[in-house]
C-alpha positions as CSV (number, residue, x, y, z in Angstrom):
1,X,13.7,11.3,15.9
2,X,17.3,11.3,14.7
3,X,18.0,13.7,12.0
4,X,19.9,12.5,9.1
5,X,23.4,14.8,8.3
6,X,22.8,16.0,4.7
7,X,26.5,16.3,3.9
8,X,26.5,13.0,5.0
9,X,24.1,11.9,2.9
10,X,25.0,13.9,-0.2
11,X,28.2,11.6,-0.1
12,X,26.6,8.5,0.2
13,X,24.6,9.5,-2.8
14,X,27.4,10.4,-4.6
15,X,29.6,7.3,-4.0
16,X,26.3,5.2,-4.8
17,X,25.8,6.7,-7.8
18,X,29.5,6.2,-8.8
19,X,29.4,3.1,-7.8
20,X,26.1,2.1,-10.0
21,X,27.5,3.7,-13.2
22,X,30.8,1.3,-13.0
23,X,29.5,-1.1,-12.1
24,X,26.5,-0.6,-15.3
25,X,29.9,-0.5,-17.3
26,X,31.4,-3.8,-15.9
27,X,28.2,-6.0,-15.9
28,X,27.2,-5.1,-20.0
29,X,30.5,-5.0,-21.0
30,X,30.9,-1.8,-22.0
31,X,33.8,-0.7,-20.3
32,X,35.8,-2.0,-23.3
33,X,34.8,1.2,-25.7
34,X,36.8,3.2,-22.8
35,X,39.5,1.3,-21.6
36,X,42.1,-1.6,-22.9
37,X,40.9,-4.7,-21.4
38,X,44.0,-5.2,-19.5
39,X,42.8,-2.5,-17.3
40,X,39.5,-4.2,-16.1
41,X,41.1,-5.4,-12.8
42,X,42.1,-1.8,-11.9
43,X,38.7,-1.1,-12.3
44,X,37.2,-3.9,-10.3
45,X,39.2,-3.2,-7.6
46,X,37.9,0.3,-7.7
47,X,34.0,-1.0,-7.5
48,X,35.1,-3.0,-4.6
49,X,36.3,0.0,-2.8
50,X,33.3,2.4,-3.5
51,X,31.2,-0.5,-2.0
52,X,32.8,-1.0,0.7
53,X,32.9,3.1,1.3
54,X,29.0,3.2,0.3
55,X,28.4,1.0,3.0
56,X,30.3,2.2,5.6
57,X,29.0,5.7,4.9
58,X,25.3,4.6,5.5
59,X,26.7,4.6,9.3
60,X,27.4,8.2,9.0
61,X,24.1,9.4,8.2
62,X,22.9,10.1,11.8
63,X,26.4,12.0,12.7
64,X,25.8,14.9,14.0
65,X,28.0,17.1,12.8
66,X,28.9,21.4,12.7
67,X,28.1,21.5,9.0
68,X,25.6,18.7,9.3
69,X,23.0,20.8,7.4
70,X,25.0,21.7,4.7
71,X,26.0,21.1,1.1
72,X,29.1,21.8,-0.4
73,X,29.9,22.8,-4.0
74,X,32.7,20.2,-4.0
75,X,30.0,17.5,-3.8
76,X,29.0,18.2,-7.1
77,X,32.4,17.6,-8.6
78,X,32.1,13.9,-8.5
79,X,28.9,14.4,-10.0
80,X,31.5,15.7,-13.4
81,X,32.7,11.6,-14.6
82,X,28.8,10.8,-14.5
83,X,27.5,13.4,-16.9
84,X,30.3,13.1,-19.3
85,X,29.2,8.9,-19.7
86,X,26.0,10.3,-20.4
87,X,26.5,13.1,-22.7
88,X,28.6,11.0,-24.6
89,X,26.2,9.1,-25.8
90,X,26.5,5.7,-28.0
91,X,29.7,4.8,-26.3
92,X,30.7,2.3,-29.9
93,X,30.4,5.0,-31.8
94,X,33.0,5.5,-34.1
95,X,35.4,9.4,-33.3
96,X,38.2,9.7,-35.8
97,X,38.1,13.5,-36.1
98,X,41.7,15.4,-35.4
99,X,42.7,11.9,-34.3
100,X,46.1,10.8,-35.1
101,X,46.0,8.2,-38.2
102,X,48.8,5.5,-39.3
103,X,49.1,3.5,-42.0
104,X,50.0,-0.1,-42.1
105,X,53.7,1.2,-41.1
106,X,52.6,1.7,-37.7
107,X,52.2,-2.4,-37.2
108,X,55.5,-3.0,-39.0
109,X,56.8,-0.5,-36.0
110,X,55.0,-2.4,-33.2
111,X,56.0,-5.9,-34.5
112,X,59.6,-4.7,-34.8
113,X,59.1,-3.6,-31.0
114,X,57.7,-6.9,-29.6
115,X,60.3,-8.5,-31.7
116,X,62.8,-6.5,-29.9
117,X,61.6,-7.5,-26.4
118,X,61.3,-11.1,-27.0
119,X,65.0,-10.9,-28.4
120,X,66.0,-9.1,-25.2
121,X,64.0,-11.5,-23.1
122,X,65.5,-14.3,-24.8
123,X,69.0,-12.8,-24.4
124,X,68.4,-12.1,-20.1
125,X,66.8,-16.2,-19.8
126,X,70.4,-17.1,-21.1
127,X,72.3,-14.8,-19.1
128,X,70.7,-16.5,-15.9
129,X,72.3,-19.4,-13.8
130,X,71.2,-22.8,-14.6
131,X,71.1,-26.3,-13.2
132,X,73.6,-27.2,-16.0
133,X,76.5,-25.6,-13.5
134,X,75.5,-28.9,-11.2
135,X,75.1,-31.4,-13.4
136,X,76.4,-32.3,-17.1
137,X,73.0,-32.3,-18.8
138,X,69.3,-31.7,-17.8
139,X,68.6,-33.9,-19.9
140,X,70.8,-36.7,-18.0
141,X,67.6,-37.4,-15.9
142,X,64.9,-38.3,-19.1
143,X,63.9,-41.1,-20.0
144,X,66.1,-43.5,-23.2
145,X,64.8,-42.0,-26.3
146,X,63.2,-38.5,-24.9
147,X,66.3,-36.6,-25.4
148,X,66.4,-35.4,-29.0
149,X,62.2,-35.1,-29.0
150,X,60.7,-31.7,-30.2
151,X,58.8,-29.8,-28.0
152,X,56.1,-29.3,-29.8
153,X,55.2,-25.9,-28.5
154,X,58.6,-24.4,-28.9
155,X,59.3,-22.2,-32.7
156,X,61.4,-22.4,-35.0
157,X,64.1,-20.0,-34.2
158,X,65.5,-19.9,-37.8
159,X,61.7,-18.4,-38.8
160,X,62.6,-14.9,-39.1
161,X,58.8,-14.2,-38.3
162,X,58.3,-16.6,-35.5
163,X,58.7,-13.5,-32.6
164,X,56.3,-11.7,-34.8
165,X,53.7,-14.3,-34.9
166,X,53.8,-15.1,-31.5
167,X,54.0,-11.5,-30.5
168,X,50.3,-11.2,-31.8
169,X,48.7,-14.3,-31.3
170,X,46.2,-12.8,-28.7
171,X,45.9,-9.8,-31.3
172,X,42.4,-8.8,-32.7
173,X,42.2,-10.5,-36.6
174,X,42.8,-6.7,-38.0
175,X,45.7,-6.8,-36.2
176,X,47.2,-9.9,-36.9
177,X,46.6,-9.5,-40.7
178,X,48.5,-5.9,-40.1
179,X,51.5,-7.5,-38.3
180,X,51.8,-10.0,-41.2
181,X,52.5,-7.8,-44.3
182,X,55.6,-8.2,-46.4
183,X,56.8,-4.8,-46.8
184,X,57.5,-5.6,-50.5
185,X,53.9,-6.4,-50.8
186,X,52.0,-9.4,-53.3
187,X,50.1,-10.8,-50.4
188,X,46.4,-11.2,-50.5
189,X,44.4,-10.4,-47.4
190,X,40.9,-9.8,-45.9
191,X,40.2,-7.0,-44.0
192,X,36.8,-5.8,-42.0
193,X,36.9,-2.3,-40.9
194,X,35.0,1.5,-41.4
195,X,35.8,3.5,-43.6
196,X,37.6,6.7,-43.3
197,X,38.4,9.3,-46.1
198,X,40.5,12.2,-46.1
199,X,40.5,15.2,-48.2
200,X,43.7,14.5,-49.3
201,X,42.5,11.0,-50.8
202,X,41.8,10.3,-54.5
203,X,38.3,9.5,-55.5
204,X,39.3,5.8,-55.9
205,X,40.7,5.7,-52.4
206,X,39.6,5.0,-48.6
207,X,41.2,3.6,-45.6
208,X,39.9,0.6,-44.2
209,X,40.1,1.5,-40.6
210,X,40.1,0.5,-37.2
211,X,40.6,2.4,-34.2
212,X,43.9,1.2,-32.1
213,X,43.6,1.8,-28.0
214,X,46.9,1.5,-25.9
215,X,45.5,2.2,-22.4
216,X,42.0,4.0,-23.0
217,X,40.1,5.6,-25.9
218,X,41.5,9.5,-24.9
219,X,44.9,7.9,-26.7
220,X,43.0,5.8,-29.3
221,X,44.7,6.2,-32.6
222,X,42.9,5.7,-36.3
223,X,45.0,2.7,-38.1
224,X,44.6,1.0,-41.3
225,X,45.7,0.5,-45.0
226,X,44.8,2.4,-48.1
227,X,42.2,0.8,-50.5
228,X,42.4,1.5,-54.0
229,X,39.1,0.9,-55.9
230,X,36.5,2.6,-58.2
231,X,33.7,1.4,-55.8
232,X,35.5,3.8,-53.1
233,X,32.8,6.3,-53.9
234,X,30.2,4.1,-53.1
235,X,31.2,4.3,-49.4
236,X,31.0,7.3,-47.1
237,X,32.8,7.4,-44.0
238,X,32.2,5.0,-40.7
239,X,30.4,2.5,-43.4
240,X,31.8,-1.2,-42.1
241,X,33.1,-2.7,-44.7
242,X,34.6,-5.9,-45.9
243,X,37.6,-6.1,-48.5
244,X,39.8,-9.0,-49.9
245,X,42.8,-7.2,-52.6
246,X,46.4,-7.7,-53.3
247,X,49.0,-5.4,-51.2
248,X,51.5,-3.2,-53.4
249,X,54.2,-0.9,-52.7
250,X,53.4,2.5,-53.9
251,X,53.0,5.8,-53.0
252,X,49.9,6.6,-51.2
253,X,49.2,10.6,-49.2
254,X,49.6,11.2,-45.4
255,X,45.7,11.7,-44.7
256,X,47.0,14.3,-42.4
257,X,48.8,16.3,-44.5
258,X,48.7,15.3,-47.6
259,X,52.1,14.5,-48.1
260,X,53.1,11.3,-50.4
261,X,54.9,8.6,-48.5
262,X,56.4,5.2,-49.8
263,X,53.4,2.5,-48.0
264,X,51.2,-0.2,-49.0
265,X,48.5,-0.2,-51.1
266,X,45.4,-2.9,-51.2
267,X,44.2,-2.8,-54.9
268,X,40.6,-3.9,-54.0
269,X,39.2,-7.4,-55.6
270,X,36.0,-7.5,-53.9
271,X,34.6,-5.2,-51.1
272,X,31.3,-5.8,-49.3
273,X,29.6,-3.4,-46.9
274,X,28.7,-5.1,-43.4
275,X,26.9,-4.6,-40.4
276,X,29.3,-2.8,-37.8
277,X,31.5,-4.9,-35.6
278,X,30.8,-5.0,-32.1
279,X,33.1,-2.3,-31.3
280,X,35.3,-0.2,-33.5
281,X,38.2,-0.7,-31.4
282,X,41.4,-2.9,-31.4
283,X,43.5,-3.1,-28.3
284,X,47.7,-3.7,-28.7
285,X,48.9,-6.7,-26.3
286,X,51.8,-5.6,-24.0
């Protein structure tokens, strides 16, 4: 009777077991509470492989081998990603503490960077050789009539927020309301979010909050607007929350540090506590 190589074995555990856990995280969706969506092929690809390796390691279980008997220490390494999904427990939990928090300034930064790409895009599209250097027109070929019809896809280009708005059409809702505020404020909006308060808030005040993921949740960054209200103290942190107000420039405090910086303020008409979303997280489209 063959004897099957432990170290051998120990692998294909191990790469079974990795394999199980992503693939747990693919199939009930719950890859999204650890990495932007954009990233799901990556991690497909990845499943493939470990399948492919889990099976070709079950012919490697007879080997014989010098070590065959053995187990190293290293084994247990890959053991490390495995226990940390588990000890973290409700993965749409909501972690805010010694995170980084921006206000609504930080979407007036991201639309002026989108807006900035387009233009550039726009800019290298013109600067590239067209069928115009062949013939007189393009539009020689269409049809009596067609010429001078609208495409009705296309933008204004005199809209000043046109890039913006298409920048963020595949945004989350607390995202596209975020990329739409006037700077000078007056606009009313509706906002679902948790809360989040920081010492350095007045009794009145809260941030409705959501939590913004680039690449994966290690880089996930606490984002919102200041609420003023006198119901603010009938809230406690990570309640969900729904608020319709009026924005206004004013000062509100860095709930960092404490320190007062020119931003805008929702003065609260009605707020509403909800049942939590389905995850706390909103992920920026590049």
């Amino acid at each position: 009777m063959k004897k099957i190589n432990i170290g051998e074995l120990c692998w294909w555990l191990l790469i079974g077991a990795l394999s199980l856990v992503i693939g747990k995280l693919l199939i009930f969706d719950e890859l999204r509470f650890y990495l932007h969506p954009k990233m799901t092929k990556f991690v497909i690809a990845a499943e493939i492989i470990l399948l492919i390796l889990f099976v070709y390691q079950q012919t490697k279980l007879f080997k014989r081998t010098e070590n065959a008997f053995k187990i190293k220490i290293g084994y247990f390494l890959f053991l490390l990603p495995m226990f940390m999904l588990i000890l973290a427990g409700d993965a749409s939990a909501v972690i805010f503490t010694n995170r980084t928090v921006n206000l609504n300034s930080l979407a007036q930064d991201q639309t002026a960077l989108l807006t900035e790409q387009k233009n550039k895009e726009v800019v290298e599209k013109k600067a590239e050789p067209t069928a115009e250097t062949a013939v007189s027109s393009a539009y020689d070929a269409l049809p009596p009539g067609e010429m001078n019809a609208p495409d009705p896809g296309a933008t204004d280009p005199t809209d000043p927020n046109a890039d913006s708005v298409a920048a963020a059409e595949d945004e989350d809702p607390f995202l596209k309301t975020l990329f739409s505020l006037d700077e000078k404020g007056g606009q009313e909006i509706v906002l679902e979010g948790f809360v989040y308060k920081s010492e350095f808030f007045g009794k009145n005040e809260l941030l409705v909050s959501r939590m913004l993921v680039t690449c994966c949740a290690a880089d996930a960054t606490l984002m919102g607007i200041v609420a003023s209200t006198p119901m603010a103290q009938d809230f406690a942190d990570n309640d969900w929350i729904r608020v319709k107000g009026v924005t206004q420039k004013g000062l509100a405090k860095n709930p960092m540090n404490g320190e007062e910086e020119s931003k805008l303020i929702l003065q609260v008409k009605e707020i509403e506590k909800i049942e939590p979303l389905e995850t706390p997280y909103v992920y920026f489209s590049y």
